[in-house]
C-alpha positions in Angstrom: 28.5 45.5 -46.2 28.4 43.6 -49.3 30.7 41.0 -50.5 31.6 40.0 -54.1 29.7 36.9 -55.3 30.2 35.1 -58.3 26.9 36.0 -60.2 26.6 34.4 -64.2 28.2 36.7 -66.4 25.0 37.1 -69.1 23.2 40.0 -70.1 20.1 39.8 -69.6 20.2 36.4 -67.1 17.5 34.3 -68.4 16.0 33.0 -64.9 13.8 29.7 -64.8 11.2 30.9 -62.6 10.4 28.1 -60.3 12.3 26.3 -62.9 10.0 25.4 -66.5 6.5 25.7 -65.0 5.3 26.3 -68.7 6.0 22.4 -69.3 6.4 20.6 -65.7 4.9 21.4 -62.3 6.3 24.0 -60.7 9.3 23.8 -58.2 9.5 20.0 -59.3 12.7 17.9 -60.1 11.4 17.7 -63.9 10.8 21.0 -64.4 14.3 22.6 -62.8 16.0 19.6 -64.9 14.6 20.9 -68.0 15.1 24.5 -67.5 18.5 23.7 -66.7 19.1 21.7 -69.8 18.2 24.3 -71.8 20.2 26.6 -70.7 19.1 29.4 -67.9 21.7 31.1 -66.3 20.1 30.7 -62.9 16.4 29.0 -61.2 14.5 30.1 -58.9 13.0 28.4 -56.0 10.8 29.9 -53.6 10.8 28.9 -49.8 8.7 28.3 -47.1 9.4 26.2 -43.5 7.6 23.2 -42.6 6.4 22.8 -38.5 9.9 21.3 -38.0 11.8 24.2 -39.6 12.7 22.4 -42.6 13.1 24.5 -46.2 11.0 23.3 -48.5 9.9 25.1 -51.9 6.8 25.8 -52.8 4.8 29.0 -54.5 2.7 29.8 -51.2 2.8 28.0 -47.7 -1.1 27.5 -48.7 -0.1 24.5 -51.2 -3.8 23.2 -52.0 -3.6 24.9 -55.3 0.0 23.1 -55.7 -0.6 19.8 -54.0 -2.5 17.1 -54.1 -3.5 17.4 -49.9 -6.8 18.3 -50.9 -7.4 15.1 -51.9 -5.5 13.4 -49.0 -8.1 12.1 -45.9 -5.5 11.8 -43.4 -4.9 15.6 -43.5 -8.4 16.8 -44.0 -8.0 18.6 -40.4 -5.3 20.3 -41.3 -7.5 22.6 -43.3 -7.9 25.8 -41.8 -8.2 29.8 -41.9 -5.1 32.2 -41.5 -4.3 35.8 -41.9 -1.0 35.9 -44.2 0.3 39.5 -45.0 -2.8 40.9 -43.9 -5.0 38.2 -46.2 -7.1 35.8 -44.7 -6.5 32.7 -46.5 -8.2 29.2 -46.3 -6.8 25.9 -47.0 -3.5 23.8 -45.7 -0.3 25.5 -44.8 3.5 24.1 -44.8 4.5 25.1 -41.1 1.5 22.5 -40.2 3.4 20.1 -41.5 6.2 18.3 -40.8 9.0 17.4 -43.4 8.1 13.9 -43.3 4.0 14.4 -43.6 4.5 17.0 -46.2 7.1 14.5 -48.2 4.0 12.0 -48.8 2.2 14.6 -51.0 2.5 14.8 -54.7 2.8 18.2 -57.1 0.4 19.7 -59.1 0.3 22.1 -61.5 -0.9 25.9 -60.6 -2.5 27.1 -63.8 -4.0 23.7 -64.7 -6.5 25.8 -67.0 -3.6 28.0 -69.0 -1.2 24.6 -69.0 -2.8 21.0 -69.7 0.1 20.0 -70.6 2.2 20.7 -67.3 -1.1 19.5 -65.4 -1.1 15.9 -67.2 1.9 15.6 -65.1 -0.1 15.7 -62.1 1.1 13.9 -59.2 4.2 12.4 -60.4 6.8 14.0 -58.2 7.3 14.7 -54.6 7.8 18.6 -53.2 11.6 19.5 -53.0 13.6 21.0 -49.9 16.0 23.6 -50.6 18.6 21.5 -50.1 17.4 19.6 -52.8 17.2 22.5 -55.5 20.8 23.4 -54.4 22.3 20.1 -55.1 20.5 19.9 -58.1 21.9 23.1 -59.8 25.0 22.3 -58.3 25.3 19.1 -60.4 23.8 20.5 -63.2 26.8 23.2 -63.3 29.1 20.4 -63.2 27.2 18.2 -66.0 26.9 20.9 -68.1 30.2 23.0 -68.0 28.6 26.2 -67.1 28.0 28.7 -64.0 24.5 28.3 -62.8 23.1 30.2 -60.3 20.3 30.2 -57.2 17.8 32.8 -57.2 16.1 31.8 -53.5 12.7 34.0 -52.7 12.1 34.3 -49.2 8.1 34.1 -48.8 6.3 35.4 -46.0 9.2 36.4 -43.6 7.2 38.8 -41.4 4.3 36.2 -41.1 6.9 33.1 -40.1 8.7 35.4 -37.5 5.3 36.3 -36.4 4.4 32.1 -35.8 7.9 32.0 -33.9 9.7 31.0 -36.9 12.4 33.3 -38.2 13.0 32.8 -41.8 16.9 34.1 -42.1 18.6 32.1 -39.4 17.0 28.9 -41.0 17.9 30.2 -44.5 21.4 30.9 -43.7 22.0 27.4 -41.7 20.8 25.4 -44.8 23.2 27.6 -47.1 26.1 26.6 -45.2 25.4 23.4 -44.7 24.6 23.4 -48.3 28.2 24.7 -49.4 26.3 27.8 -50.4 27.5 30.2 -48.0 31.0 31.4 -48.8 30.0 33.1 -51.9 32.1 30.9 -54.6 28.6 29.7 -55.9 26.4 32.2 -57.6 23.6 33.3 -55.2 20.7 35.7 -55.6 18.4 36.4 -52.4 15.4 38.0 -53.3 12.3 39.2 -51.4 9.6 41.3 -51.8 10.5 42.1 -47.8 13.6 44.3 -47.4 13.9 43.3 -43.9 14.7 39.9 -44.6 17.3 40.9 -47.1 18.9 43.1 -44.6 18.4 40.1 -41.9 20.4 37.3 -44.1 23.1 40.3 -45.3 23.9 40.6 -41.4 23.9 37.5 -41.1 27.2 37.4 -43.3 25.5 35.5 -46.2 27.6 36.5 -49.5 25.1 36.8 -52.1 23.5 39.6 -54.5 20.4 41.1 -52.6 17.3 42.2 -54.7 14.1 43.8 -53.3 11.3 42.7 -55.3 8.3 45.5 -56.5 5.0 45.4 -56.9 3.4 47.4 -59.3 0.9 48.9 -56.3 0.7 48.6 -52.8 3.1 48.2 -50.2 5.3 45.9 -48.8 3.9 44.0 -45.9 6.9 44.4 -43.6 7.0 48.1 -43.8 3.3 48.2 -43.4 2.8 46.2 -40.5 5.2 49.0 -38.7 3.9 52.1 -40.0 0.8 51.8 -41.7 -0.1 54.1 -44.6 3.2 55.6 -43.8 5.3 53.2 -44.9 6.0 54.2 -48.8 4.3 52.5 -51.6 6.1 50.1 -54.2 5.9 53.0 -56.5 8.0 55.1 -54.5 10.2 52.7 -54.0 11.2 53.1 -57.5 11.1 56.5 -58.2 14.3 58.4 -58.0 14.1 59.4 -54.2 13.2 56.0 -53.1 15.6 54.6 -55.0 18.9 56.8 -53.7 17.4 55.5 -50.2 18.1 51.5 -51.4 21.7 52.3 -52.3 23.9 50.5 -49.7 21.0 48.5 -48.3 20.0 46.0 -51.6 22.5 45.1 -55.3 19.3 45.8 -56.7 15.7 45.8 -57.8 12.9 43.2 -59.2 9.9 45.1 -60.9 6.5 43.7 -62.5 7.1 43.4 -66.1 4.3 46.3 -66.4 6.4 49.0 -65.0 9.0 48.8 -67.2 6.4 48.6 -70.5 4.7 51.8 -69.4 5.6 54.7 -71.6 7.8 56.7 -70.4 9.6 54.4 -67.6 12.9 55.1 -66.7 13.4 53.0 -64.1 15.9 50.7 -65.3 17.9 53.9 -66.8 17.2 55.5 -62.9 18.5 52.2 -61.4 21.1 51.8 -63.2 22.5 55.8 -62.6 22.6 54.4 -58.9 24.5 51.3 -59.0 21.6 49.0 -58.8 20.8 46.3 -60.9 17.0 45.5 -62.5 15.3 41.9 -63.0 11.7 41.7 -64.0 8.8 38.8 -64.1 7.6 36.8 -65.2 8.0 37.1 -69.3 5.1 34.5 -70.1 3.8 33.9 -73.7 0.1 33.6 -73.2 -2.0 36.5 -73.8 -3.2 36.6 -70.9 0.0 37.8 -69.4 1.0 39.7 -71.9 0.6 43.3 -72.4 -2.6 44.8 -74.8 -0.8 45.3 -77.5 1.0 42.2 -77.9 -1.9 40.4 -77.2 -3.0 38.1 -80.8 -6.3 35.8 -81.2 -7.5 32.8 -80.4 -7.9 33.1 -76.6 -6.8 33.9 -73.7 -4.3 30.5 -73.2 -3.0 31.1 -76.7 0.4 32.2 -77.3 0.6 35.9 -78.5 2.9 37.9 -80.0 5.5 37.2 -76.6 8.9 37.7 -78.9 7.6 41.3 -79.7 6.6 42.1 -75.8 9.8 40.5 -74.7 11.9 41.8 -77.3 10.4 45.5 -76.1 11.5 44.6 -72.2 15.2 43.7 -73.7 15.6 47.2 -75.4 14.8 48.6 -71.7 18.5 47.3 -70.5 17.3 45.3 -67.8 20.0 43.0 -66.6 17.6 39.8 -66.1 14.3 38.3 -66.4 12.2 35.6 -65.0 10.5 33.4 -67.8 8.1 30.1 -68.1 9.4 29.0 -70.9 13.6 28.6 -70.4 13.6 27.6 -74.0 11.5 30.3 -75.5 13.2 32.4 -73.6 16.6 31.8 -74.4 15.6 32.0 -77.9 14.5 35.9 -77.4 17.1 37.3 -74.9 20.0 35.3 -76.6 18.9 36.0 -79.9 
């Protein structure tokens, strides 16, 4: 069942991913303020639970390469080892947390080597809750005049059930409670987990699903169940996998490199199905950006983004995830 939502009406949406991480901190208050004053259609937080089931967003629930708790003595026994999505990962985790603990730790930036600039803001803000990144947008759509919208990336669904801590129930509380759950706000659930997407849709949440892709591999739910059997990303997209989406997900969110390969037809394949296509993350330096776009003077150096991201426009796709709000606005509204 699918409901109509009120989704921004732009083509492509220009989607602050994780709000302006190119100038601010990711999934600060700074950095969603600034993508929102310059314009995005929509942000995008990404959520995790704390030990006392409380939303909070953050890249990864390992948060020592976006947190100061490293650095924090009255946590150093927090550190430990734990297999995410098959991955064994070391470091500190959100669901060892509580809201409270977690609340005393400061932001920092991710790619402190690619952005200076975002890093010298180092440990100026606190980590949001959902709740806060939805009151946020809300206000901004009032300040500003204009629909804005929530793109909310569940993370790690299979793993938190598999801890006892069911990620859709939990989202679909703190929507409600939000005002975000009667579908007059514009909402985007994403996931690279179709299960969780199907979870939250049963659970009567009115919002536009997408079903993020990888450009290789698997999804972790699917392959938890059935192993090598459970179909690759790639599949996912090709024509056959995609008539099997139709009337389970709105649509699709691919790795920028999928649609630059020549001869992709996956947006024009989507599209003959009803679904709609995002893709991430448009991001200027050359070392995101495709070899042929790619200019001189380093790897943290812009490059020639306006030709790679003018290339991803002519594809059709009907929205993209940027870094920069304002550079991007600049290309997809030009």
């Amino acid at each position: 069942m699918f409901y109509a939502v009120s989704v921004p009406r732009n083509s492509p949406l220009v989607i602050g991913h994780r709000g302006a991480p190119g100038y601010r901190p990711e999934h600060t208050r700074s950095s969603y303020e600034l993508a929102l004053e310059w314009g995005v259609d929509a942000v995008e937080p990404d959520v995790v639970a704390t030990k006392d089931r409380v939303l909070v967003v953050r890249h990864e629930n390992e948060i020592s390469g976006t947190t100061d708790v490293a650095l924090r003595p009255e946590f150093s026994d927090r550190r430990t080892t734990k297999r995410v999505d098959g991955e064994a990962l070391t470091g500190w985790f959100t669901e060892d947390f509580t809201w409270e603990e977690l609340s005393t730790l400061r932001c920092r930036e991710r790619l402190a080597g690619v952005r200076p600039s975002s890093a010298s803001f180092d440990g100026a803000e606190p980590i949001l809750r959902l709740v806060d990144v939805l009151d946020i947008v809300r206000e901004a759509s009032v300040a500003h005049g204009r629909e804005i919208g929530v793109v909310l990336e569940v993370k790690h669904a299979t793993y938190f059930a598999s801890i006892g801590m069911p990620l859709a129930p939990l989202i679909a509380a703190e929507l409600r409670l939000a005002g975000w759950g009667d579908g007059e706000l514009p909402l985007i659930v994403e996931s690279f987990e179709s299960t969780v997407l199907v979870e939250l849709r049963d659970l009567g949440i009115p919002a536009s699903y997408v079903y993020l892709i990888e450009a290789a591999g698997r999804p972790y739910d699917l392959a938890a169940v059935q192993g090598t059997h459970a179909p690759t990303y790639r599949a996912t997209v090709a024509p056959r996998g995609l008539d099997e989406l139709v009337g389970t997900v709105d649509g699709i969110s691919v790795d920028k490199k999928m649609l630059l390969a020549k001869g992709d037809t996956i947006v024009a394949d989507a599209h003959a199905r009803g679904l709609t296509v995002f893709t991430w993350t448009c991001r200027p330096e050359n070392r995101f950006l495709a070899a042929e776009f790619r200019g001189r003077g380093g790897k943290d150096v812009f490059g020639d983004y306006e030709g790679e991201w003018a290339a991803i426009a002519r594809t059709g796709v009907d929205g993209v995830f940027v870094d920069h709000p304002d550079l991007g606005i600049a290309v997809f509204r030009g």
